[in-house]
C-alpha positions, -999 to 999 in steps of 0.1 A, spaced: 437 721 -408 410 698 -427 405 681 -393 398 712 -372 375 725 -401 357 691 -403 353 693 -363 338 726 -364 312 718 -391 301 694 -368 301 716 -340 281 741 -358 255 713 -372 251 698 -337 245 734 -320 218 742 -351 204 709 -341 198 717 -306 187 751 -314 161 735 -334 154 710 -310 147 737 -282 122 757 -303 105 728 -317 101 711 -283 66 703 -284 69 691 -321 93 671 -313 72 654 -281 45 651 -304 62 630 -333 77 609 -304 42 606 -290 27 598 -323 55 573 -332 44 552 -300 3 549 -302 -12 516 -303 -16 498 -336 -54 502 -348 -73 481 -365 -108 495 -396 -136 492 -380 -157 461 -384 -193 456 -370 -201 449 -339 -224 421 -334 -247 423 -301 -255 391 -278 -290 385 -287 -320 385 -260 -352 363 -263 -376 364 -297 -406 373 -274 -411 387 -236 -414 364 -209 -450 362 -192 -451 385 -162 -444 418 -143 -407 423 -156 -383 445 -132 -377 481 -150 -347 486 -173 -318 503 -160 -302 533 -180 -271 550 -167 -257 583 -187 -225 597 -171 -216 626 -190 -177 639 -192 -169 673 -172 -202 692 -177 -206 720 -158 -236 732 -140 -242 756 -168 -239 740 -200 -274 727 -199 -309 749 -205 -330 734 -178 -311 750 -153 -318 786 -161 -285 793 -189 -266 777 -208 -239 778 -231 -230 810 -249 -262 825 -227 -284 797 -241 -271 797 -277 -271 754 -274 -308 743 -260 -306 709 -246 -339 697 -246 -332 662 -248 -311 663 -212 -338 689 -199 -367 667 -206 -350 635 -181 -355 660 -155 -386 676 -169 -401 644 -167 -389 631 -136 -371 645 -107 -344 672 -105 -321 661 -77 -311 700 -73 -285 692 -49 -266 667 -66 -228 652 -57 -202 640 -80 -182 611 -61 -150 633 -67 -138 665 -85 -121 644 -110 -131 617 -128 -120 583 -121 -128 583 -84 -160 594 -94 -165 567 -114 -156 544 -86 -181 558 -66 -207 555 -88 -200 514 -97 -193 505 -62 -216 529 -44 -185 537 -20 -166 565 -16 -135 550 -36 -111 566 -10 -124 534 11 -109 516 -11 -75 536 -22 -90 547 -53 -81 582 -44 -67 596 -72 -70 595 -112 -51 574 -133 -25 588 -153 6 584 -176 40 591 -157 44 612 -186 15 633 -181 16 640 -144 54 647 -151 42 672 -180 19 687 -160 32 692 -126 64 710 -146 49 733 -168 42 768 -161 35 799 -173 61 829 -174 40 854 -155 23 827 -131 22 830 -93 19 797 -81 40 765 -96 32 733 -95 51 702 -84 58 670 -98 68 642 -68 96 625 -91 114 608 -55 72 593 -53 79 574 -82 95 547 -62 62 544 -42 39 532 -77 30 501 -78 47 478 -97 48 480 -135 29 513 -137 53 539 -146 71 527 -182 51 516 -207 23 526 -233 -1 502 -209 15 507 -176 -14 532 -165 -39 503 -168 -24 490 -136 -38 516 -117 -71 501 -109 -101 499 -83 -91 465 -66 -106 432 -79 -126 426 -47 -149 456 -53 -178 449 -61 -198 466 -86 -232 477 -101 -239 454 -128 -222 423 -105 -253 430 -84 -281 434 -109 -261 406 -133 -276 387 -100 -311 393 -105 -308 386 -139 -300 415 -157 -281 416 -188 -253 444 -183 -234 468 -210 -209 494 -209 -203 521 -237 -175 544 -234 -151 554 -213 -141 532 -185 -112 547 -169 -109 520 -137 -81 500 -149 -74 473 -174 -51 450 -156 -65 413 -151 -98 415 -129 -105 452 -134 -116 453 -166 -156 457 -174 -161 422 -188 -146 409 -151 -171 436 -135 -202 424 -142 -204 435 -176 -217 414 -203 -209 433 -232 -185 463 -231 -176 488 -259 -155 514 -256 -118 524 -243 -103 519 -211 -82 551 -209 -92 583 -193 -100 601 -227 -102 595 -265 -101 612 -298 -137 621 -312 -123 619 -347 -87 621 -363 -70 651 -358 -72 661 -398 -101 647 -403 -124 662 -431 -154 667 -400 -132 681 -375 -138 713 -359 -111 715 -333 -101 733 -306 -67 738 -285 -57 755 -256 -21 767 -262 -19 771 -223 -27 739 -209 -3 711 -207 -30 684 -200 -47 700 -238 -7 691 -253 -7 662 -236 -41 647 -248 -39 657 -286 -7 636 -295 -12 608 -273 -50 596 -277 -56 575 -300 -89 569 -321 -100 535 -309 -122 514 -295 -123 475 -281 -154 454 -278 -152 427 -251 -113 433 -250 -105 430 -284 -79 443 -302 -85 480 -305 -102 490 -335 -115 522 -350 -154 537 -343 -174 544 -369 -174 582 -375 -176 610 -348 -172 592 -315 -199 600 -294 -223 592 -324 -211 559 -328 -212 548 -291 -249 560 -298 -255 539 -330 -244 513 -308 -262 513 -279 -295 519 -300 -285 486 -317 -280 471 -280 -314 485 -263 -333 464 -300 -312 430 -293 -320 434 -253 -358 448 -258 -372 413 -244 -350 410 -211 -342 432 -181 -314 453 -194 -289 473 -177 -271 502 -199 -244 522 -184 -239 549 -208 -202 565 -204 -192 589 -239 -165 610 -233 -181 642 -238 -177 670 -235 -142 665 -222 -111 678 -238 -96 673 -269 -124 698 -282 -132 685 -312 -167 689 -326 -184 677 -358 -182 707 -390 -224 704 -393 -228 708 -353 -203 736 -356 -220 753 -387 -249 755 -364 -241 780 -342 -228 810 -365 -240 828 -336 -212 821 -309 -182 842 -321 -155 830 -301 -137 799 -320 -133 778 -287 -166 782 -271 -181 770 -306 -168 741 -308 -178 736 -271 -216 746 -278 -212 721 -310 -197 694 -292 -231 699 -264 -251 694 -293 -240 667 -307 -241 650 -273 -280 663 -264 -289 651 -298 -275 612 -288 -288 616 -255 -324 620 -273 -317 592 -298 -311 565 -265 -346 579 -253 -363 579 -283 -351 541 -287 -365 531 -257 -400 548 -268 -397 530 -298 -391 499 -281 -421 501 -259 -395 501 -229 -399 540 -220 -425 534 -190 -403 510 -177 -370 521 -177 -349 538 -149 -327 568 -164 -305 584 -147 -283 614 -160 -250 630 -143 -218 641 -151 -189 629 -133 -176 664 -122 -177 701 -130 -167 720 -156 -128 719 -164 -112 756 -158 -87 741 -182 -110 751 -215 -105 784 -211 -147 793 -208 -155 812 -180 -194 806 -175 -200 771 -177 -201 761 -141 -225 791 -133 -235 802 -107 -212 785 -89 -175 791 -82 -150 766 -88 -138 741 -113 -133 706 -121 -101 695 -96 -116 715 -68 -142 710 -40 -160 742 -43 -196 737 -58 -184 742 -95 -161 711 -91 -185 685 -76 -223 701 -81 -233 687 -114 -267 680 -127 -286 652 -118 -318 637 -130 -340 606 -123 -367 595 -147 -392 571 -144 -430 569 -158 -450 563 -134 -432 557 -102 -413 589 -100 -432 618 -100 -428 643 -132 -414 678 -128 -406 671 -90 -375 684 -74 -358 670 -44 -336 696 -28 -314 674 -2 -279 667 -11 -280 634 -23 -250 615 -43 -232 594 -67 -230 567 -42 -268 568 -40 -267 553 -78 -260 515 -74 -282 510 -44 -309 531 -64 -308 508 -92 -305 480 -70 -341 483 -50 -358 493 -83 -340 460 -99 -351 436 -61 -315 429 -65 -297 421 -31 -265 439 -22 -240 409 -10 -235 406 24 -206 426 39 -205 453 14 -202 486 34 -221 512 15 -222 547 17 -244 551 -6 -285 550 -3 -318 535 -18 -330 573 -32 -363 559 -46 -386 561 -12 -371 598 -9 -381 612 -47 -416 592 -48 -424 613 -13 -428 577 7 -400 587 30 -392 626 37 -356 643 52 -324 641 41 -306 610 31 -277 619 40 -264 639 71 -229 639 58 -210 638 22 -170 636 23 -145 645 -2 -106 636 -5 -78 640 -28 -45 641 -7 -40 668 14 -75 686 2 -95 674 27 -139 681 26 -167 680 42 -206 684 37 -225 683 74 -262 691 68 -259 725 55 -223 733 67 -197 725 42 -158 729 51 -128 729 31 -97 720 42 -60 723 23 -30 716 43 -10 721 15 -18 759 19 -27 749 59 -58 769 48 -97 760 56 -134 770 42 -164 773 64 -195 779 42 -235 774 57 -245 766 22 -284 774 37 -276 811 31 -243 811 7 -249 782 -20 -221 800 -43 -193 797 -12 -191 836 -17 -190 843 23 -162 822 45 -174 818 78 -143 804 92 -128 831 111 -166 844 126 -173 807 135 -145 793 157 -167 770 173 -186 756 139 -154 753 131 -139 730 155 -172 708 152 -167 707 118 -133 701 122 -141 668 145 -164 654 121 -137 654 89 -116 636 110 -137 611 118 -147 609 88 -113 610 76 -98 578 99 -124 557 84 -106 558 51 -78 541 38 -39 549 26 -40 560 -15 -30 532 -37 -6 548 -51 9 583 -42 0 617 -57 32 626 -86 17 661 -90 2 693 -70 -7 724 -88 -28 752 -82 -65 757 -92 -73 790 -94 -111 793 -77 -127 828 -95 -113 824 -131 -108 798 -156 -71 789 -174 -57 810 -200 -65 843 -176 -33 856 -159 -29 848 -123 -27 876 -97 -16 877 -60 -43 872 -36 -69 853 -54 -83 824 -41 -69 791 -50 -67 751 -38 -38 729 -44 -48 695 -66 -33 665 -59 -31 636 -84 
């Protein structure tokens, strides 16, 4: 009798444990994920590679600036019109690189997510040329992601578990394994080519390209790199005294990120180590310290914070600032723009201080749209779309060029014009030569903003993530998603905000259209890896608002 008693209170204690277990699922994933971060080491000082005492005699090429910005939409900056919370959050310091230079009004990300972006912008090719086609991520988080759903939602996504055969070696266990998902070593990238003409080169930030031996930013051309090689990053600890944070009890990627990023930093590949403070504040300190030590030599900065993408976590004074925003979430959004206007001005205000302001090449972007994922419905105003997707909201960002003097202030240049257009910028203002056999698609923009050279730049832009297929011809812009064997026709001329599809009423346009993606299309090569996940995107309306039958929608691949 004692036996069968002493087997049913075990019974009862293992069913109370998985009881437990199954309401505290994401408590449990959390102390798991927690359990398995990286050991980090205080912070320590960084100390900068020293350029010369004095200036060299001489006309000396321009400096080279780079600020890449994290998932700001087209409407989370003043110059263009809005704003956040209607305006609530002036960015002057953002506003005035455009202000005083030129507003590239029709300005391409390299993708509608980040890391292919990124590519496109270091190589100055679009990174499905080289299998770079989609972001790097954790096993873990695509496998999250592509299972989690809403109750009430209409369309579920899909994680590709029979892909996972397909990865390439060593990428799928591991708390490094994602760093093996990188551009490929023979790339070659921005600062290789200005390293050339005898630049010094710098990275702050977020890299997001790969870590695995040769793909790292001290094997790219990089001099001196400071920052983390992930796709994202705490701003501050979790609890921290300073934190204002926000979550978004919806979003898988938003459960993902908060128990799995840790708050750390390398410097030239070091062990990781903890910033200094608020993140993108310290990766400001930094590169002010950087621009003094470099003040007497040709300098090239690429800039890369991870603002203002998720976790949303915002400083308490930049969040006491802004009593005026009532919503929680959209407050610490506005804060976190603050705080990153307010660096951006610092980096400029150095290079006045320096003496380098009227010879210095800035360039400002952000490496996609607005994320739908936050929740915030108006920051990629007034176009429709999100980060993920291919309408205007995804891959429309701002885009500024600013420099005294050569580039006229308060122009505006109203071509579509890209992120592939960066490196050979920077390349003909630096007299660096691109090295033979390096296919760009990318071009020189500086004969096209000074007014030396006038029409468009580009006839042609092309976007792909898997199936999700698009392309930019002049004015004409199709979409094309064979996951939901469903195409867009827009004539962006008359319909910038993709409001009127033209695809039935235009069967010829169509077809032509049609031609050119696929030309486009065979020039490219098979993904690196396969896509693990596909879920929906819904066009029209952010996360967090219920999904109905019959709104517009693309599939993601990653």
């Amino acid at each position: 009798m004692r036996v069968w008693v002493w087997l049913g209170g075990i019974v009862l204690v293992v069913a109370a444990l998985l009881g437990v277990a199954s309401m505290n699922r994401e408590a449990i994933f959390m102390m798991i994920a927690h359990s398995q971060l990286p050991h980090v080491d205080p912070n320590h000082p960084v100390t900068w590679a020293q350029g010369p005492a004095t200036p060299s005699a001489g006309k000396r090429p321009p400096n080279i600036v780079v600020i890449l910005v994290d998932d700001m939409g087209y409407n989370d900056i003043t110059f263009n019109g809005g704003g956040i919370a209607g305006g609530a959050v002036p960015t002057p310091n953002i506003d005035s690189i455009g202000r005083e230079g030129v507003n590239l009004a029709n300005g391409y990300d390299g993708n509608a997510t980040c890391a292919p972006s990124r590519a496109a912008i270091m190589t100055g090719r679009y990174a499905t040329r080289f299998g770079f086609e989609f972001t790097p991520a954790p096993v873990a988080f695509e496998r999250m992601v592509g299972t989690e759903a809403q109750q009430d939602d209409v369309v579920i996504p899909r994680f590709f578990k029979d892909r996972l055969k397909d990865m390439p070696p060593g990428s799928t266990r591991g708390a490094t394994a994602v760093n093996r998902l990188a551009v490929p070593p023979g790339e070659t990238f921005i600062a290789s080519v200005l390293k050339s003409a005898g630049y010094h080169a710098i990275h702050f930030g977020k890299w997001h390209l790969g870590a695995a031996p040769g793909t790292r930013p001290e094997e790219k051309g990089f001099d001196e790199s400071l920052g983390f090689m992930p796709g994202a990053s705490m701003y501050l600890p979790e609890h921290d005294a300073d934190a204002e944070n926000s979550k978004q009890p919806w979003d898988p990627i938003d459960r993902f990120l908060w128990p799995n990023l840790p708050y750390a930093v390398q410097f030239n590949g070091s062990k990781l180590f903890a910033p200094r403070g608020y993140m993108t504040d310290y990766l400001t300190d930094e590169a002010v310290a950087a621009i003094k030590a470099n003040r007497n030599r040709p300098f090239f900065i690429y800039f890369a914070p991870n603002a203002i993408h998720t976790p949303l976590q915002a400083r308490k004074e930049d969040y006491d600032a802004l009593p005026q925003i009532k919503d929680h979430r959209l407050r610490v959004y506005g804060a976190m723009m603050r705080d990153l206007d307010r660096n951006v001005g610092r980096i400029l205000q150095t290079l006045k201080d320096q003496g380098l302001d009227h010879n210095t090449l800035v360039i400002f972007t952000s490496d996609n749209g607005g994320a739908g994922y936050i929740g915030l419905p108006d920051i990629n105003k007034p176009y429709r779309g999100w980060k993920a997707t291919f309408f205007e909201g995804g891959i429309h960002s701002p885009y500024f060029m600013r420099w005294p003097g050569v580039i006229p202030a308060g122009s505006k240049f109203a071509y579509p014009v890209a992120h592939v257009d960066i490196l050979p910028t920077a390349a003909a203002a630096a007299g660096a030569t691109i090295p033979a056999g390096v296919k760009l698609d990318g071009v020189n923009l500086l004969p096209y903003v000074t007014g030396k050279v006038a029409g468009r730049p580009h006839q042609t832009l092309y976007w792909r993530s898997g199936q999700y297929k698009v392309l930019l011809d002049g004015d004409w812009k199709l979409q094309t998603s064979g996951a939901l064997n469903k195409v867009w026709l827009y004539n962006l001329a008359a319909d910038a905000t993709e409001r009127n599809d033209l695809s039935r009423s235009q069967p010829e346009k169509l077809k032509a259209m049609q031609a050119l993606l696929a030309a486009q299309d065979a020039q490219m090569v098979k993904p690196l890896w396969p896509s693990l996940l596909q879920g929906p995107v819904f066009i029209d309306h952010p996360s967090g608002v219920r999904q109905r039958k019959g709104e517009e929608y693309i599939m993601w691949d990653n």
